[in-house]
Steps between C-alpha positions, in 0.01 A plus 500: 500500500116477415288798565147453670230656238127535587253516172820552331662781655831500662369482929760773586350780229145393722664592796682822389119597365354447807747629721474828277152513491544439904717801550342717248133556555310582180338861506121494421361841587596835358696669740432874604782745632409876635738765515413863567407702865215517745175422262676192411750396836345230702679438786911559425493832681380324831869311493651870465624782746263716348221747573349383147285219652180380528492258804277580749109551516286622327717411173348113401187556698304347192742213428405145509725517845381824626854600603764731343711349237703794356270571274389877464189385420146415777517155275671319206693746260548482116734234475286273718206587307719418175584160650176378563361640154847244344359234743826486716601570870599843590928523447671568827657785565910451404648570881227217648662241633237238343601549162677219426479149329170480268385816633754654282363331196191770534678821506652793695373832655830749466296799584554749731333816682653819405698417198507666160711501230733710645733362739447827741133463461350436864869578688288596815406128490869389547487105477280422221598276196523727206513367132894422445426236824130412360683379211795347630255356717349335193855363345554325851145349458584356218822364634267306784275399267766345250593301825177334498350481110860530367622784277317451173156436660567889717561610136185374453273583782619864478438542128186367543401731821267821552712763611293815642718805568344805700744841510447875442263642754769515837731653231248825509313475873844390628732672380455757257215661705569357787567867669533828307813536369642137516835459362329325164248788445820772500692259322225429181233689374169231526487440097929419566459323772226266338759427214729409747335282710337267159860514371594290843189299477583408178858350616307312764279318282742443265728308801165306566456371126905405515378302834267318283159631506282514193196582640428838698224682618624896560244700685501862427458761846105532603375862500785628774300798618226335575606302818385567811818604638539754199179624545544572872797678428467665189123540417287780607107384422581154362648495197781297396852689563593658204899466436483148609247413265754700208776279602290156394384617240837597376647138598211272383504571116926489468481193774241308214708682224819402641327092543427546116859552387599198715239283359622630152862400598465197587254396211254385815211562697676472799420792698097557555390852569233506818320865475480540884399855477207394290358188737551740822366827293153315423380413855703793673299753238141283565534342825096413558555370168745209615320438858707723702387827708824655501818527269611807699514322844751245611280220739820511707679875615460785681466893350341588228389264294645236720815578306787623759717257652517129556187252556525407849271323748462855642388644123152528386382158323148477312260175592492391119813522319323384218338857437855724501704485186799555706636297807734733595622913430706283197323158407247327360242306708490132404161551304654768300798261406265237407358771253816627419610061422169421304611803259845335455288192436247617270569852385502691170790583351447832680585317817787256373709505191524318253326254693339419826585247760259187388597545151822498641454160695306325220725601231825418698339141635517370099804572490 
């Protein structure tokens, strides 16, 4: 029986191409996946029983739709700002219902509000997704994804990612010092407890490089005791709460040491070191310096310095959120993330290490 050929090729090995290239869509852009707790979460806490949530005014008063989005943030956060610095639509949070088909193809927001690397981290939150389901989370994405690109081209799209983890501080303001004498405070001794808690981070980046990422940003914790909400509590004329302040700089040096003996493991750059302390230190120690009249007060709180309890519509909220360094008694305002994002961007290796992020995308787009 004769076979039809077209410019010489058998017409059924056309079809089976272009049924394949059909089914599969071909994956242009670089994908972007977050993982990590409230400076990072964009929305998946708002699909949560939770008290961790940031879904009703003032939160998103400065975003393009002037409503809350989950966000702790008066605007865009640092993924966002990430996204549009790669060019490519913010990633949905995981638990929205609108990521699915191509939308997949950019990414995934696993974060969540009060998580930390411990799994009793933020227990007064109850329902929040903490990083054994952030990362099984991720598995299942790529199981939905092989559905639509097929398995190899997943492989592919996740190897090929930015991953930007964000963990550490809720371990200390929500949990270890979360009230005098919590059960993690009697049970370590701060220097022990700091050893304990990079010995479990390192097991949780280590399941995200067997998941398939190769290329991860890991933000250090900012200067703790200098939030709002520390300094309300904890400060007496201002200055930035002492023990809290101990306990990053205990964690940040053995989280980038800790990053180094991966790298050195795995004979790879894979895991970037982002000096957060560093980016917030500069405009929270120089403030005028940066455009802001306050790194003290939070634009949105009540108490002292703004910095005790939630932002509500009935809180105090500054006219120009532009001016505050902080949103909120724990976050950054949106202009402070955009400085915070154009250090990831451009900075020294003081800032990011080995390399920062456009060396990052230029050297990774030749390849």
């Amino acid at each position: 029986m004769a076979v039809a050929t077209f410019y010489g090729l058998p017409f059924t090995i056309i079809l089976s191409t272009l049924v394949l290239a059909t089914t599969f869509p071909s994956v242009t852009a670089r994908a972007f996946f977050v993982f990590g707790d409230s400076l990072v979460d964009n929305g998946n806490n708002n699909y949560l029983a939770t008290s961790a949530r940031a879904d009703s005014p003032p939160y998103g008063i400065d975003y393009p739709t002037h409503r809350p989005t989950g966000r702790f943030s008066n605007g865009f956060n640092m993924p966002d700002l990430i996204s549009q610095r790669m060019g490519a639509e913010p990633t949905l949070p995981y638990l929205n219902p609108q990521l699915r088909g191509q939308r997949l193809l950019v990414g995934a927001n696993f974060a969540s509000a009060g998580i930390g690397i411990l799994n009793d981290t933020g227990a007064q939150f109850a329902n929040i997704i903490r990083m054994p389901l952030q990362l099984e989370y991720f598995r299942q994405y790529q199981q939905r994804v092989s559905g639509l690109i097929g398995a190899s081209q997943t492989k592919k799209l996740v190897k090929n990612a930015l991953v930007l983890m964000t963990l550490g501080g809720n371990d200390f303001v929500n949990n270890y010092y979360l009230v005098p004498f919590s059960a993690r405070s009697r049970q370590y001794a701060l220097p022990n407890y700091v050893r304990f808690i990079i010995s479990e981070y390192k097991k949780i980046l280590m399941k995200l490089y067997n998941l398939g990422a190769r290329r991860v940003l890991v933000t250090g914790t900012g200067p703790l005791g200098c939030v709002p909400a520390e300094l309300a509590q904890r400060s007496q004329n201002g200055e930035c709460a002492a023990e809290l302040q101990r306990a990053a700089q205990l964690f940040n040096p053995q989280l980038y040491q800790m990053l180094d003996d991966l790298n050195s493991k795995i004979g790879s750059h894979v895991f970037i070191k982002v000096n957060s302390k560093k980016m917030h230190s500069d405009f929270i120690s120089d403030p005028r310096a940066y455009g802001f009249v306050s790194s003290k007060i939070a634009c949105c709180g009540q108490g002292p310095y703004n910095g005790l309890g939630l932002c509500t519509q009935l809180s105090n909220l500054c006219a120009n959120r532009d001016l505050y360094a902080f949103w909120d008694p724990f976050h950054p305002s949106e202009r402070a993330n955009k400085i915070i994002v154009e250090q990831m961007m451009t900075g020294s290796t003081e800032y990011m290490h080995p390399m920062n992020l456009s060396t990052i995308l230029a050297l990774d787009s030749q390849n």
